[in-house]
C-alpha positions as CSV (number, residue, x, y, z in Angstrom):
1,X,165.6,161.7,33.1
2,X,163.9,160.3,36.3
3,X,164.7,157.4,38.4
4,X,162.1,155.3,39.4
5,X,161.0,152.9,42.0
6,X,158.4,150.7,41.5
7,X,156.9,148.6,44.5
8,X,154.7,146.2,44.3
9,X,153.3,142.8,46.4
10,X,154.7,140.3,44.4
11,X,157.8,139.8,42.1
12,X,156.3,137.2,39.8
13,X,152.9,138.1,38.0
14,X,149.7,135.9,39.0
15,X,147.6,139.0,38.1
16,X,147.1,141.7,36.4
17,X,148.2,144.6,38.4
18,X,152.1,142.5,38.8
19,X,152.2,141.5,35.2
20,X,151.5,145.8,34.8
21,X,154.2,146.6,37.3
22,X,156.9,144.1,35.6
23,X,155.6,145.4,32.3
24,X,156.3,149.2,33.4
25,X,159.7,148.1,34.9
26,X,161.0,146.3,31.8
27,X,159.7,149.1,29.2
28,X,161.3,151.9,31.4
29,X,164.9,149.8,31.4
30,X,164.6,149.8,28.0
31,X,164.1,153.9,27.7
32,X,167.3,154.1,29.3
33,X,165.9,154.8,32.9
34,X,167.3,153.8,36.2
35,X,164.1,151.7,37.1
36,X,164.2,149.8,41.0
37,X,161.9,147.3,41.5
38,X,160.9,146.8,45.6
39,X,158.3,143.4,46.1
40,X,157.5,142.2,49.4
41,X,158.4,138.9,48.6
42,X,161.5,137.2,48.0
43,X,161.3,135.6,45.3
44,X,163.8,135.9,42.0
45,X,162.8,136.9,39.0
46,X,165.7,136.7,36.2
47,X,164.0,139.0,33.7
48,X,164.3,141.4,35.9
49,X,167.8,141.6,35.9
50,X,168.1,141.0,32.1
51,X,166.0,143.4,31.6
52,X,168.2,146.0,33.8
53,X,166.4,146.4,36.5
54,X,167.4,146.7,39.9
55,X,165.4,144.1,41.8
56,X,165.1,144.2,45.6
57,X,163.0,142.3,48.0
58,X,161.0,143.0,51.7
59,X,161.8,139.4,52.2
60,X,157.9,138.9,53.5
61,X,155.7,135.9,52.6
62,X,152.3,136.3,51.3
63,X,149.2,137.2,53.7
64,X,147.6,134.1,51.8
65,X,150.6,131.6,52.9
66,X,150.5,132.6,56.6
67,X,149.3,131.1,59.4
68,X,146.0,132.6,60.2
69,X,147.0,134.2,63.5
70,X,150.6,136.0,61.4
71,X,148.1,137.2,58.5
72,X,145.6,139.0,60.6
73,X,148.2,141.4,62.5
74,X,150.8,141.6,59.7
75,X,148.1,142.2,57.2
76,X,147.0,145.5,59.1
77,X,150.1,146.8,58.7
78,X,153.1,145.1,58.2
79,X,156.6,147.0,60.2
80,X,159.2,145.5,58.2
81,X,157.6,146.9,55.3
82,X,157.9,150.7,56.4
83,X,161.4,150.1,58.0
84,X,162.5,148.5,54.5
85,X,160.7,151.5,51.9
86,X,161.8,154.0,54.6
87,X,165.7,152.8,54.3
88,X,165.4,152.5,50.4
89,X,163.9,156.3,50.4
90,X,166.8,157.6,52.9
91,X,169.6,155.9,50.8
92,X,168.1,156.7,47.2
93,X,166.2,159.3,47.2
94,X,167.1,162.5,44.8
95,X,165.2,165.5,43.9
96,X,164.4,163.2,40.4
97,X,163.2,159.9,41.8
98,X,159.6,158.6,41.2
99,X,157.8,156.2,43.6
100,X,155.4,154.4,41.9
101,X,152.9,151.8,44.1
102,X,151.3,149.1,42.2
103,X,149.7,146.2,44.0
104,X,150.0,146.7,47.8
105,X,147.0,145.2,49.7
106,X,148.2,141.3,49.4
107,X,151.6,141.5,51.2
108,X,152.7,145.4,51.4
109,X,150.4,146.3,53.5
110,X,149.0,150.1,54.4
111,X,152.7,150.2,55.9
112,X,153.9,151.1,52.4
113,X,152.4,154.4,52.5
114,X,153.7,155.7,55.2
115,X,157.4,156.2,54.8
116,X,156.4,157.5,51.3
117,X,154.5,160.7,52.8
118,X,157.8,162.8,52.8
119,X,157.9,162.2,49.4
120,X,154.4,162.6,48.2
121,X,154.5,165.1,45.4
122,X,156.6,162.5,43.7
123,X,154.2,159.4,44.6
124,X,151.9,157.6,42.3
125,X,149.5,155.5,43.7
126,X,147.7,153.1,40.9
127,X,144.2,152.4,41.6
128,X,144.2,148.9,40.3
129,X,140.4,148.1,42.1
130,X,138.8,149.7,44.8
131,X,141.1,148.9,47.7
132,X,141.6,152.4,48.4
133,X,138.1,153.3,49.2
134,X,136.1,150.2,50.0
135,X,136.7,147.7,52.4
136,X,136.2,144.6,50.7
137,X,138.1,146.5,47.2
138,X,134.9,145.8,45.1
139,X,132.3,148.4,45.8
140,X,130.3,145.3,45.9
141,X,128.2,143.6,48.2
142,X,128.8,140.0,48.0
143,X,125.8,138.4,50.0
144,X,123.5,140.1,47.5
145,X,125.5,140.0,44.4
146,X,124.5,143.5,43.7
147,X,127.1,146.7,43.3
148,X,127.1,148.6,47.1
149,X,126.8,152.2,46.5
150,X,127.4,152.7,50.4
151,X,130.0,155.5,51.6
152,X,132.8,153.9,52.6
153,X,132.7,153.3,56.3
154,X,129.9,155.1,57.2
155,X,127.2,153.9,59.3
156,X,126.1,151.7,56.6
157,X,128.6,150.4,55.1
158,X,129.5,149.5,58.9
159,X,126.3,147.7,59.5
160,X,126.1,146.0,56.5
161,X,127.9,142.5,56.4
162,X,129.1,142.6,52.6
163,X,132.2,140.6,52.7
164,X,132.7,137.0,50.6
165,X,133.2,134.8,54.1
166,X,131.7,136.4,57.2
167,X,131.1,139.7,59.3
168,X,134.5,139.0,61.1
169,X,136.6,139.4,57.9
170,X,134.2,142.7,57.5
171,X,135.4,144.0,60.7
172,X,139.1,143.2,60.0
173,X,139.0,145.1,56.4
174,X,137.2,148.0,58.2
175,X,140.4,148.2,60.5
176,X,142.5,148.0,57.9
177,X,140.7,150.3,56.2
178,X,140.9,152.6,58.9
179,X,145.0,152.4,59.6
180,X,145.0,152.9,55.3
181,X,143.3,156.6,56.3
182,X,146.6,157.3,58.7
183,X,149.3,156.0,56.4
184,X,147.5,157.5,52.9
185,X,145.9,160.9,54.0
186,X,143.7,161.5,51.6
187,X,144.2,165.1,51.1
188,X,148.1,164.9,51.0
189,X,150.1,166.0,47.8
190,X,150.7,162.9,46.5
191,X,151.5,163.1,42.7
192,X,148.6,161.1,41.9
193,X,145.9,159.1,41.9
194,X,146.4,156.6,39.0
195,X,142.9,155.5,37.8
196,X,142.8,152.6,34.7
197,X,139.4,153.8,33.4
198,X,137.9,157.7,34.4
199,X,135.1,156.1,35.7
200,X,136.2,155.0,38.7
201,X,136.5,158.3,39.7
202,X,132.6,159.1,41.6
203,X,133.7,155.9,43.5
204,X,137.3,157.4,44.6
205,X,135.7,160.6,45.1
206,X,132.7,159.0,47.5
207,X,135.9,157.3,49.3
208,X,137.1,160.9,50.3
209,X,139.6,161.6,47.3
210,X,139.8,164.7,46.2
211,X,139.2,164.8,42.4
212,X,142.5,167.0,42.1
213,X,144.7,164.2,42.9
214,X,142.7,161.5,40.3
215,X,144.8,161.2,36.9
216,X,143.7,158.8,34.4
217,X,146.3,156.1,33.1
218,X,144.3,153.4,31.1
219,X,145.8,150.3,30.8
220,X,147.5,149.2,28.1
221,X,146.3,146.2,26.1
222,X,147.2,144.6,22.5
223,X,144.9,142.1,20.3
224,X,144.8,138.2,21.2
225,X,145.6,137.8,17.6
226,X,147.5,139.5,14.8
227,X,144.5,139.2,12.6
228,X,140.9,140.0,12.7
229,X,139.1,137.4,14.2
230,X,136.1,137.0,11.2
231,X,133.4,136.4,14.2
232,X,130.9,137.2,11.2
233,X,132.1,133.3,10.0
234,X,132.1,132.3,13.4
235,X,129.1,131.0,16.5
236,X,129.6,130.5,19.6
237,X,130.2,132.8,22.7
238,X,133.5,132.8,24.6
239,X,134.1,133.6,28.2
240,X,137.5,134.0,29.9
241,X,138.2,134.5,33.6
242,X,138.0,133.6,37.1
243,X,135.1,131.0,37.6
244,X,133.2,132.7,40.3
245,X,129.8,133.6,41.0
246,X,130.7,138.0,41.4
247,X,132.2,136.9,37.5
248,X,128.4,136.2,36.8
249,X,129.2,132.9,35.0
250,X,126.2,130.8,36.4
251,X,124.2,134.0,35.2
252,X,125.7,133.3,31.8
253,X,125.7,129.6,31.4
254,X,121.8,129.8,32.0
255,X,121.2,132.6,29.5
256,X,123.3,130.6,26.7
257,X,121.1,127.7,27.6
258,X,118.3,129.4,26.9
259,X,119.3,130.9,23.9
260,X,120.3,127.9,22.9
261,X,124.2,128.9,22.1
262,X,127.1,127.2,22.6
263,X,129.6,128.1,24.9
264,X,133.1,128.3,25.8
265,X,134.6,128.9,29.2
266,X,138.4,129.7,29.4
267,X,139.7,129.9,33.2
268,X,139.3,128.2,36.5
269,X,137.9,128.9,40.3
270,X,136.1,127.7,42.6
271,X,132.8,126.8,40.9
272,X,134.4,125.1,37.8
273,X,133.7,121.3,39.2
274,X,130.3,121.8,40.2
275,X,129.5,124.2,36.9
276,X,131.3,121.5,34.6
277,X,128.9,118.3,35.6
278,X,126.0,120.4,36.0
279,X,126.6,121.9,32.6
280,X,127.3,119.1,30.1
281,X,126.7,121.4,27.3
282,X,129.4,123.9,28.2
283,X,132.7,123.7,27.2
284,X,135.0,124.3,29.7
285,X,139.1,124.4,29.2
286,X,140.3,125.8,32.2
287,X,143.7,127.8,32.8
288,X,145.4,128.0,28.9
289,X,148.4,129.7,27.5
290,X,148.2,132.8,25.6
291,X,148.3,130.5,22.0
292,X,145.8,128.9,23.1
293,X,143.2,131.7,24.3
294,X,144.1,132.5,20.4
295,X,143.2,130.1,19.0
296,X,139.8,129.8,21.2
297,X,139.1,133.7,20.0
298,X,139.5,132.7,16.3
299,X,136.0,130.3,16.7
300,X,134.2,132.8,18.5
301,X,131.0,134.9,17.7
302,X,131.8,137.0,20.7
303,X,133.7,137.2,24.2
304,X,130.9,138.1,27.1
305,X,132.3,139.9,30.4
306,X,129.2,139.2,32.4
307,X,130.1,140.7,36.1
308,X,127.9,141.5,39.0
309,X,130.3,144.1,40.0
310,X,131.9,147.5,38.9
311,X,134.8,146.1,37.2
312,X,137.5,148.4,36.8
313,X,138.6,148.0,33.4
314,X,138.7,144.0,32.4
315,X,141.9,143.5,30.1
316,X,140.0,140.4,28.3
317,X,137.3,142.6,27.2
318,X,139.7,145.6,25.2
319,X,141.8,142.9,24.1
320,X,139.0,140.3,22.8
321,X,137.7,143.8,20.8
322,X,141.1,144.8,19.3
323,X,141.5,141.0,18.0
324,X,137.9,142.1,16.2
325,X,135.7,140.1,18.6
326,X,132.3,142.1,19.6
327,X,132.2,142.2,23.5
328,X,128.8,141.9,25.2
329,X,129.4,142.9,29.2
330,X,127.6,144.2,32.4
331,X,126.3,147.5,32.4
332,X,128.3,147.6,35.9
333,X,131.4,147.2,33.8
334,X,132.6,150.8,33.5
335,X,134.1,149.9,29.9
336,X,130.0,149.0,29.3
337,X,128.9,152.6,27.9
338,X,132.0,152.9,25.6
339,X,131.7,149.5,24.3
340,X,127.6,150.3,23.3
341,X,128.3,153.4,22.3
342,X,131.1,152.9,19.8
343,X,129.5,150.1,18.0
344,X,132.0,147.6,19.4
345,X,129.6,145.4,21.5
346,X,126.6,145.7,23.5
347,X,125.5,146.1,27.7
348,X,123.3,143.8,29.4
349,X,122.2,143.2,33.0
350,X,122.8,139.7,33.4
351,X,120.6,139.5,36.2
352,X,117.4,139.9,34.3
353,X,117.4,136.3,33.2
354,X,114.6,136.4,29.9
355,X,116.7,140.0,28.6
356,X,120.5,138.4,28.8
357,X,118.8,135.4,27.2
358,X,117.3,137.8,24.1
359,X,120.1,139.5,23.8
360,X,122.3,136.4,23.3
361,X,119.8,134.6,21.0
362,X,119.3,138.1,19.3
363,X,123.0,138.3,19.0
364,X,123.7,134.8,17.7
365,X,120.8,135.3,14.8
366,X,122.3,138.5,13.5
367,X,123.2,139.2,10.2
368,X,127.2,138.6,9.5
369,X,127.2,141.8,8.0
370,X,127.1,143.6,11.3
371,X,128.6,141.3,13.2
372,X,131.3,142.1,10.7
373,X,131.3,145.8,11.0
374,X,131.4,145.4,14.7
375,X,134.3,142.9,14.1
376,X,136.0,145.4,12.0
377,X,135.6,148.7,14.6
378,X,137.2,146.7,17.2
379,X,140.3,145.7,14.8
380,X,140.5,149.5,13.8
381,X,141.9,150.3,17.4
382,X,140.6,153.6,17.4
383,X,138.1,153.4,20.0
384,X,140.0,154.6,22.8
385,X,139.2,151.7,25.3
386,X,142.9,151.2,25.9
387,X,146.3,152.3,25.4
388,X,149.4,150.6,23.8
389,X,152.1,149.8,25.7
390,X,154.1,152.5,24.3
391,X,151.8,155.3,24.8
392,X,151.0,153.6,27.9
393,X,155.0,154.4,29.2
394,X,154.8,157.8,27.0
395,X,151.9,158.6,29.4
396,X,153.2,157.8,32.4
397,X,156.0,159.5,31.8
398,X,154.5,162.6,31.1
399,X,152.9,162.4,34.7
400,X,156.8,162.1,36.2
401,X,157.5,165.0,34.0
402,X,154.8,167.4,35.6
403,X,155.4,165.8,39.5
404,X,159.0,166.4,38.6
405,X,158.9,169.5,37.4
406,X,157.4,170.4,41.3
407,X,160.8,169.3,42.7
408,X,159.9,167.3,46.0
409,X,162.7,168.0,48.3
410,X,164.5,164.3,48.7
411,X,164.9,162.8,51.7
412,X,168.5,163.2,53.9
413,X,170.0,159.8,54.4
């Protein structure tokens, strides 16, 4: 049975990828596994330790939290860091032991991936977004709302300022982009490349990543609600998330208008105020607890993932369909083709105004029968989009089992 060390930015989850990384550390505990958990930060988490898992810290604050001058040197790579993962490895390490590297690009740093590289047959890297390949983690370019299908620093993606704030913060990613190249070589035997949907792979693979090393682990999600949501009964569209324009919300709330449907929006960011007064008709709840998200899914016709960019995987979407919601999303969402295919939903581009407006009135007039059929291939689970969370530690596993099986030498202490 392996031991395994899991490092991640943060102990406490704000996000997905560190609710994933305590979710992984308290389901292995439970198998019976040595499980360590190493965060940057210092902050306690007691389910950790009632869970059985060893928790220690790097003791490092946030990029976000430091001064400006701290956060643009440390986030390039930050030295206590590598001196912290490279004295855990040298006192740890065994022939069995599993690195496994969540979330790193908030406080970690590229230094995490250095002091690993001994160990690389027995490293998993999980591709949580982009941040491996692109600069800015999106594949997207921000000042035209669009996907970027640019190589990652090349020429053009060089001379192209695609960053959220300004060409400055493009240069800095590039750097760090470029010390990420040292202390991850690309063509290393690591153990793998963890992607959460296949199709990130053409955008890992334009990053330099050879398709050898790309495994895919999709994330694990479970329904919003033990029973089947009867949308068929139900009108009204629901959106949860981050209230930002690449979230192609203001592209939504005008298409609803036009359609004239009503519309729920379950989240917060920085557009909420200005979205709220401007958009009397729209319901919007902000921030709310996983009961409550319930029982905002139970009134709903459908949940709509509108982004301008290539998201990943988007959790909200699998489990809004395995609650028996239809899911209408972006055609850059790479869960788009599997959700049109299977019956479960439908793509749209919601940058052509007059189509996302068709397809939401076309959607809201449909007969309940199909609505419910949809509803009811969503409940089924057997589409595939996702895994459960035991299959997704049985999974995972079985990737230890075949890095393992290698035998990386350990590391002398």
């Amino acid at each position: 049975m392996p031991r395994v060390v899991i490092l991640n930015d943060a102990s406490v989850a704000r996000g997905g990828a560190t609710g994933l990384a305590l979710l992984q550390a308290k389901n292995l505990a439970a198998r019976g596994i040595e499980t360590v958990f190493l965060a940057a930060d210092d902050l306690p988490n007691p389910e950790l330790a009632a869970a059985g898992v060893a928790h220690r810290h790097v003791g490092a604050a946030p990029l976000m939290k430091a001064p400006r001058r701290v956060a643009a040197t440390r986030g390039l790579y930050n030295r206590q860091v590598a001196d912290t993962v490279a004295r855990t490895i040298a006192r740890h390490d065994t022939p069995d032991t599993v690195y496994h590297v969540h979330s790193w690009s908030k406080t970690l740093t590229a230094a995490v991936f250095a002091p690993l590289a001994p160990v690389a047959p027995r490293v998993f890297i999980h591709a949580h977004d982009f941040f491996l390949g692109c600069p800015n983690g999106g594949f997207m370019d921000y000042r035209a709302m669009r996907p970027c299908d640019r190589v990652p620093l090349s020429m053009s993606c060089l001379g192209t300022q695609c960053d959220k704030r300004n060409y400055a913060q493009k240069g800095w990613r590039v750097t760090r982009q470029m010390i990420l190249a040292r202390t991850l070589p690309k063509d290393a035997a690591w153990g793998g490349i963890l992607m959460i949907h296949p199709g990130m792979a053409p955008y890992l693979e334009r990053s330099g990543y050879p398709a050898a090393h790309l495994r895919t682990l999709r994330n694990p999600a479970t329904a919003l609600v033990p029973e089947r949501v009867r949308a068929e009964d139900n009108r009204g569209l629901l959106f949860i998330g981050r209230v930002e324009a690449e979230k192609g919300i203001e592209d939504l709330i005008r298409a609803a208008a036009r359609a004239g449907v009503p519309l729920t929006v379950v989240g917060d960011g920085p557009l909420r105020d200005r979205l709220a007064a401007a958009h009397p008709q729209v319901r919007f709840t902000g921030w709310l607890s996983r009961p409550a998200i319930a029982a905002e899914a139970r009134q709903a016709r459908a949940l709509v993932m509108p982004s301008r960019y290539p998201e990943p995987f988007g959790l909200v979407a699998a489990e809004a369909s395995l609650s028996g919601l239809p899911v209408i999303l972006s055609r850059s969402a790479l869960l788009a083709a599997e959700i049109a295919e299977r019956g479960l939903g439908y793509a749209c581009d919601p940058r052509d105004a007059d189509g996302f407006a068709d397809l939401l009135a076309g959607f809201d007039a449909m007969e309940p029968a199909e609505i419910a059929s949809m509803s009811r291939r969503g409940a089924a689970g057997t589409a595939g989009l996702c895994a459960s969370p035991e299959g997704w530690i049985d999974d995972m596993l079985a990737l230890y089992d075949a890095a393992l099986r290698r035998k990386g030498a350990p590391i002398a202490a």
